[in-house]
VMD Tcl script that draws the C-alpha trace (Angstrom):
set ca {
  {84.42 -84.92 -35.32}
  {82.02 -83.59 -37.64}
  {77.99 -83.76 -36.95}
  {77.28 -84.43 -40.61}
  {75.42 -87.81 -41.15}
  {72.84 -89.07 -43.90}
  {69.55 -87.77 -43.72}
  {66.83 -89.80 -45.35}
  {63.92 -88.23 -47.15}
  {61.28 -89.19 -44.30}
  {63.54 -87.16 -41.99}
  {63.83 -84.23 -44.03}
  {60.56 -84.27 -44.00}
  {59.77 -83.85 -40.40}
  {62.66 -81.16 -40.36}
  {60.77 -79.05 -43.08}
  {57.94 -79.62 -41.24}
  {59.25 -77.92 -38.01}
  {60.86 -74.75 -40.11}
  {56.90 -74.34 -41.66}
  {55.58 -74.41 -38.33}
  {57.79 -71.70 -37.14}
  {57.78 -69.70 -40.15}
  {53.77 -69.52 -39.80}
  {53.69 -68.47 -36.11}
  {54.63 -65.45 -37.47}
  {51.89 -64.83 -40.11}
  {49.99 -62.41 -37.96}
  {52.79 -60.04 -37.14}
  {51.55 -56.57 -38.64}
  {55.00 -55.14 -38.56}
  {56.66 -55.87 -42.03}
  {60.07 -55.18 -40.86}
  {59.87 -57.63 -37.51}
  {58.16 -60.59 -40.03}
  {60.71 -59.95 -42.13}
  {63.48 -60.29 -39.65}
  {61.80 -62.96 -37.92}
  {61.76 -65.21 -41.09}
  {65.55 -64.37 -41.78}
  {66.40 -65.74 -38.31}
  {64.51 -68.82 -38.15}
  {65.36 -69.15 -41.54}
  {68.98 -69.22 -41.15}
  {68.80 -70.56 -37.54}
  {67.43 -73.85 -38.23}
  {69.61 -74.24 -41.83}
  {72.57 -74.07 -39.51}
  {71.44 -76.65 -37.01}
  {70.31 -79.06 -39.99}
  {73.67 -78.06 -42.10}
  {75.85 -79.16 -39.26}
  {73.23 -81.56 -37.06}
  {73.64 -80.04 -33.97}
  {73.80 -82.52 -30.82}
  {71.47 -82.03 -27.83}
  {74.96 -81.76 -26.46}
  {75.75 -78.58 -28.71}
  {72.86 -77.06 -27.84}
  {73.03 -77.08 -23.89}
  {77.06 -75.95 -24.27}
  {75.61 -73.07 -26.88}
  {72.47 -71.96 -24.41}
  {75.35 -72.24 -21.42}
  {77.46 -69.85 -23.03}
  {75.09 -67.28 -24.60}
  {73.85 -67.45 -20.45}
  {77.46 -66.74 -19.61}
  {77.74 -63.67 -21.97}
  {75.02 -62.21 -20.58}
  {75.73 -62.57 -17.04}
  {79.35 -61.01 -17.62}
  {77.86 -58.08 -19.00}
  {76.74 -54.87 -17.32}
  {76.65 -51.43 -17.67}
  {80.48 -50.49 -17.93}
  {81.27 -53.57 -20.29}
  {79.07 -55.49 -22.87}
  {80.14 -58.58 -23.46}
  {77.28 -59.16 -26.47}
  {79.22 -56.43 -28.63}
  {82.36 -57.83 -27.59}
  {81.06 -61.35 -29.39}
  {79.41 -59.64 -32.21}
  {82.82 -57.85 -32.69}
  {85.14 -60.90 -32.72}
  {82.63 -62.84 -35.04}
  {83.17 -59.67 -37.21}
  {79.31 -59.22 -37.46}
  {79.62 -55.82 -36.26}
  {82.27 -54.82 -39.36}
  {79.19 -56.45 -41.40}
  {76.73 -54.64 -40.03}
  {78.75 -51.54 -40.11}
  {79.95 -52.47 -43.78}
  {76.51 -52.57 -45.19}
  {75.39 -49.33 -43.16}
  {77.95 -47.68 -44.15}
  {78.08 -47.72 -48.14}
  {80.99 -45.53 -49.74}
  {80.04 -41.98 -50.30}
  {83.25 -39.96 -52.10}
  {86.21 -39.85 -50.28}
  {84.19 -39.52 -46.75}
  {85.84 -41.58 -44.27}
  {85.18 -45.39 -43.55}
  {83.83 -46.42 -40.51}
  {84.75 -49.30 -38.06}
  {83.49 -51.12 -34.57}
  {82.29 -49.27 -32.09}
  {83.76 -51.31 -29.80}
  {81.97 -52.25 -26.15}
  {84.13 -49.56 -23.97}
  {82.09 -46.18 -25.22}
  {80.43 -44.04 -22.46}
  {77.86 -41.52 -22.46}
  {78.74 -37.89 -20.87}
  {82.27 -37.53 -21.25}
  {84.39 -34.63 -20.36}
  {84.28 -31.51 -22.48}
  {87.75 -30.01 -23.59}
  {88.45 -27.01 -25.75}
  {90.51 -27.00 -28.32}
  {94.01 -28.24 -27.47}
  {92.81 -29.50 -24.48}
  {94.05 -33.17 -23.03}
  {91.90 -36.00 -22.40}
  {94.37 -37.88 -20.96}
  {93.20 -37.28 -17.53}
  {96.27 -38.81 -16.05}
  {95.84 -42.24 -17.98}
  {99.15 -43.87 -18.52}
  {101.36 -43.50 -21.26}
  {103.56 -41.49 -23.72}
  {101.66 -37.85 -24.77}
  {100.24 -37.62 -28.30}
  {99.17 -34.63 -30.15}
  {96.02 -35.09 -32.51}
  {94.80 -32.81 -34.92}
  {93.15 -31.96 -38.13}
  {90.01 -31.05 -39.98}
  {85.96 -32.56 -40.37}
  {84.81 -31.74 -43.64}
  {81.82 -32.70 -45.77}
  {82.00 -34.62 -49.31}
  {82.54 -31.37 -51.25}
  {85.32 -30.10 -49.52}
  {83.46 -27.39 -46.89}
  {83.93 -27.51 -43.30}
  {81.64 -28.71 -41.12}
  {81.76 -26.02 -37.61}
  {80.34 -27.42 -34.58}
  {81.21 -31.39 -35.23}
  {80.94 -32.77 -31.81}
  {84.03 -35.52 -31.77}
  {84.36 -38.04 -29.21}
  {87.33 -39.64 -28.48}
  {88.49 -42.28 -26.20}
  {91.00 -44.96 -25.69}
  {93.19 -47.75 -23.32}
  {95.95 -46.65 -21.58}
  {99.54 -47.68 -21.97}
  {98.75 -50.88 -19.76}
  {95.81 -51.85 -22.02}
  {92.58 -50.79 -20.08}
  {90.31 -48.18 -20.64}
  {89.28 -46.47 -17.39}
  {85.69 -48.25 -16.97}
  {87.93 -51.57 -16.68}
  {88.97 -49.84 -13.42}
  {86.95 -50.19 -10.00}
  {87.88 -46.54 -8.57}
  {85.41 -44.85 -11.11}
  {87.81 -43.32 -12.68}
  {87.62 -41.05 -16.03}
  {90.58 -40.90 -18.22}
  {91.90 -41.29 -22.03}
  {88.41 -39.87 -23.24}
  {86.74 -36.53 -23.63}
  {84.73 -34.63 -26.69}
  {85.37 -31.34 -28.11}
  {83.69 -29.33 -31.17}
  {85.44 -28.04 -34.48}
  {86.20 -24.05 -34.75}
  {84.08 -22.25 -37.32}
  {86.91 -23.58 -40.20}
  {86.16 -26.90 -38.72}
  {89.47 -27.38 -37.18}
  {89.77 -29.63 -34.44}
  {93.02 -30.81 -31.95}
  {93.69 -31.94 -28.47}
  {95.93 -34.01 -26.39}
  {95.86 -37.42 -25.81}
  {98.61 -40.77 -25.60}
  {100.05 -43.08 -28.23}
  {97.90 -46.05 -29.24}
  {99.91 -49.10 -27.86}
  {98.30 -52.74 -28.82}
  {96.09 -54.19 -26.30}
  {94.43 -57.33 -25.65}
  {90.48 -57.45 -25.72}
  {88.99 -58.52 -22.50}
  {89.91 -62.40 -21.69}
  {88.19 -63.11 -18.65}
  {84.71 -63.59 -19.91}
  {83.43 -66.48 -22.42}
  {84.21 -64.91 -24.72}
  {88.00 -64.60 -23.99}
  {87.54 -68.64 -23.48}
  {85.61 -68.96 -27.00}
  {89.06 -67.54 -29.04}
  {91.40 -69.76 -26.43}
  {89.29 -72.87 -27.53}
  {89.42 -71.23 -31.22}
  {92.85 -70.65 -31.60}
  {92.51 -67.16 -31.73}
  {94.60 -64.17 -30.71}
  {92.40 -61.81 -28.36}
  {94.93 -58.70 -29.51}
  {93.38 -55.35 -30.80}
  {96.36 -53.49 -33.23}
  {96.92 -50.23 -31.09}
  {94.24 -47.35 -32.10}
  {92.18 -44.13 -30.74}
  {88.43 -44.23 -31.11}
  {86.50 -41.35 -33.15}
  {82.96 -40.92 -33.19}
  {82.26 -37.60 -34.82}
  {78.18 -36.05 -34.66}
  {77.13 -33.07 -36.77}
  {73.33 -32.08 -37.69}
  {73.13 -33.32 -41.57}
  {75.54 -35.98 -41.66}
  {75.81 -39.64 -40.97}
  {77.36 -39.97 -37.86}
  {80.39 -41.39 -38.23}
  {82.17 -44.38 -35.75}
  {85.71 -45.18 -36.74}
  {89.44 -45.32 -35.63}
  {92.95 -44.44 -36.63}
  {95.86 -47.13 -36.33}
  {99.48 -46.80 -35.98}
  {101.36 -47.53 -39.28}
  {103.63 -49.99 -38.58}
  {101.94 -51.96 -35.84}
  {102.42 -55.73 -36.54}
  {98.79 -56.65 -35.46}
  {97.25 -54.58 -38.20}
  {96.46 -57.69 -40.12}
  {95.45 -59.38 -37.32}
  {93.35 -57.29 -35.51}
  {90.84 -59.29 -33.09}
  {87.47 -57.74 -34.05}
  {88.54 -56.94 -38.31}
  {88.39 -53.22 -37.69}
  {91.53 -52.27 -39.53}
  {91.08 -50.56 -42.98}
  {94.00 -49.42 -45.18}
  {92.31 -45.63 -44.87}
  {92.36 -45.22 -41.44}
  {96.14 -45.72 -40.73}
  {98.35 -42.98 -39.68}
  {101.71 -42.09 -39.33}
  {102.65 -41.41 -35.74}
  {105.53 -39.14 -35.50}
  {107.70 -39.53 -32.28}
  {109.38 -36.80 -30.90}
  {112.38 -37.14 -28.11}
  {112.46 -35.39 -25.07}
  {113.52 -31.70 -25.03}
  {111.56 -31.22 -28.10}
  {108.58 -28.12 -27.97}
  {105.29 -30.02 -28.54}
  {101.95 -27.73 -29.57}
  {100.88 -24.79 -27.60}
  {103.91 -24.58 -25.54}
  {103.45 -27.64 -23.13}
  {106.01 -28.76 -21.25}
  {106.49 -32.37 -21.62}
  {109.18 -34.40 -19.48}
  {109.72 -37.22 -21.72}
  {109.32 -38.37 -25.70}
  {105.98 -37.33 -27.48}
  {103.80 -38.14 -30.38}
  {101.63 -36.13 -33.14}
  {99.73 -37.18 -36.21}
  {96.60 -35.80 -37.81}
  {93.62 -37.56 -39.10}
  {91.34 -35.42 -41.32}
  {88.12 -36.24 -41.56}
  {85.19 -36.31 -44.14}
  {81.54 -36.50 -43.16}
  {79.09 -38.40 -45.26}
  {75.47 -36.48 -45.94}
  {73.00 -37.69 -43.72}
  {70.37 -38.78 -46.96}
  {73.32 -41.50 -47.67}
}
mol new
graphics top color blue
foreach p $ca { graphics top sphere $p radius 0.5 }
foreach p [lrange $ca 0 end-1] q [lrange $ca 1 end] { graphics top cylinder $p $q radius 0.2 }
display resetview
């Protein structure tokens, strides 16, 4: 049933009245960038409790649930970023932080299942770790925006296994399906890792009940993080996704983009993958080459 109801001018009034108030509690704020913000918020915040006439109701169930969020998050899962992603206000943010620049390569979520420190593997290394699911060989290039390579690119790359949980969703402490590595001096880069398979995004949390209220499939179309570092250019967060995945129009958080979907070539058992491993079963490869943006941009 919608909130909406006639608001006479007298009301209004008081309404406007509040939003002043607000606004000019923050008059003596010296930072420009936190009054600006600031406004923006209360701003928008009280236009969408007037635009929809939020009940006292609304408000308790919205404070409840924010409360919830919080309390499910903790330092091996965030669910904050995992709201912001399925409202697609991280794609936003990354969308307008992330203007075009030539052909360097789009970005997408970061997604709330990074970690800091990592395993280091050389080149043609696996960062498997024993996480579940069918070998994949990726490899390829980091470039800049005029075609050079770019030596030294610090890549990080991490993923869910082929049950649909990345290892910090584990309580044995585990470290698997994620590792970094550095480009060669031609700015080569490849390593080991398994087929993206399609999971679903954590459930158990409000958040998980906000998209069961909504409607909403909690599905992520199958994909391997990237997060690529190099002194001088914009550090780039993105993905590649498996062409031919039904959920890539779908995708629970919007991070699909036409440019970032790769072919994923299967390969049967008996077949010799890269650098003479020994693989007892089928096997993947594709190659995503990559294009770094200039830091100024």
């Amino acid at each position: 049933m919608s909130g909406r109801t006639e608001v006479s001018a007298a009301q209004r009034a008081r309404e406007d009245e509040i939003v002043a108030r607000v606004l000019a509690s923050f008059d003596s704020c010296s930072d420009q960038r936190l009054l600006e913000l600031m406004r923006g918020v209360v701003t928008h915040l009280h236009s969408f409790l007037r635009d929809v006439r939020l009940t006292e109701e609304e408000w308790n169930a919205a404070i409840a649930f924010l409360t919830a969020v919080g309390h499910k998050s903790d330092d091996r899962r965030q669910e904050f970023i995992l709201l912001s992603d399925t409202l697609g206000a991280s794609m936003q943010t990354i969308a307008m932080n992330n203007e075009a620049v030539g052909d360097a390569t789009e970005a997408t979520v970061f997604g709330p299942f990074f970690v800091e420190g990592s395993p280091k593997i050389e080149c043609g290394g696996d960062i498997a770790r024993g996480a579940a699911g069918e070998p994949c060989w990726v490899e390829g290039t980091v470039r800049d925006t005029d075609g050079r390579p770019v030596a030294g690119a610090r890549i990080e790359v991490w993923e869910a296994d082929d049950d649909g949980f990345y290892d910090v969703q584990y309580d044995d402490d585990r470290t698997a399906a994620r590792g970094h590595l550095f480009t060669d001096d031609e700015g080569r880069y490849s390593f080991w890792a398994i087929t993206p398979t399609p999971y679903p995004i954590p459930v158990d949390g409000p958040v998980g009940q906000l998209l069961d209220a909504t409607g909403r499939s909690p599905m992520r179309a199958a994909h391997l993080h990237f997060m690529v570092r190099a002194t001088g250019y914009r550090t780039l967060v993105t993905h590649i996704f498996v062409r031919g995945d039904e959920l890539l129009a779908s995708d629970a958080v919007f991070g699909v983009k036409d440019s970032l979907v790769r072919d994923f070539e299967g390969h049967p058992s008996g077949t010799s993958p890269p650098g003479g491993r020994t693989i007892d079963g089928s096997w993947s490869r594709t190659a995503f080459d990559i294009v770094l943006a200039p830091a100024e941009s």
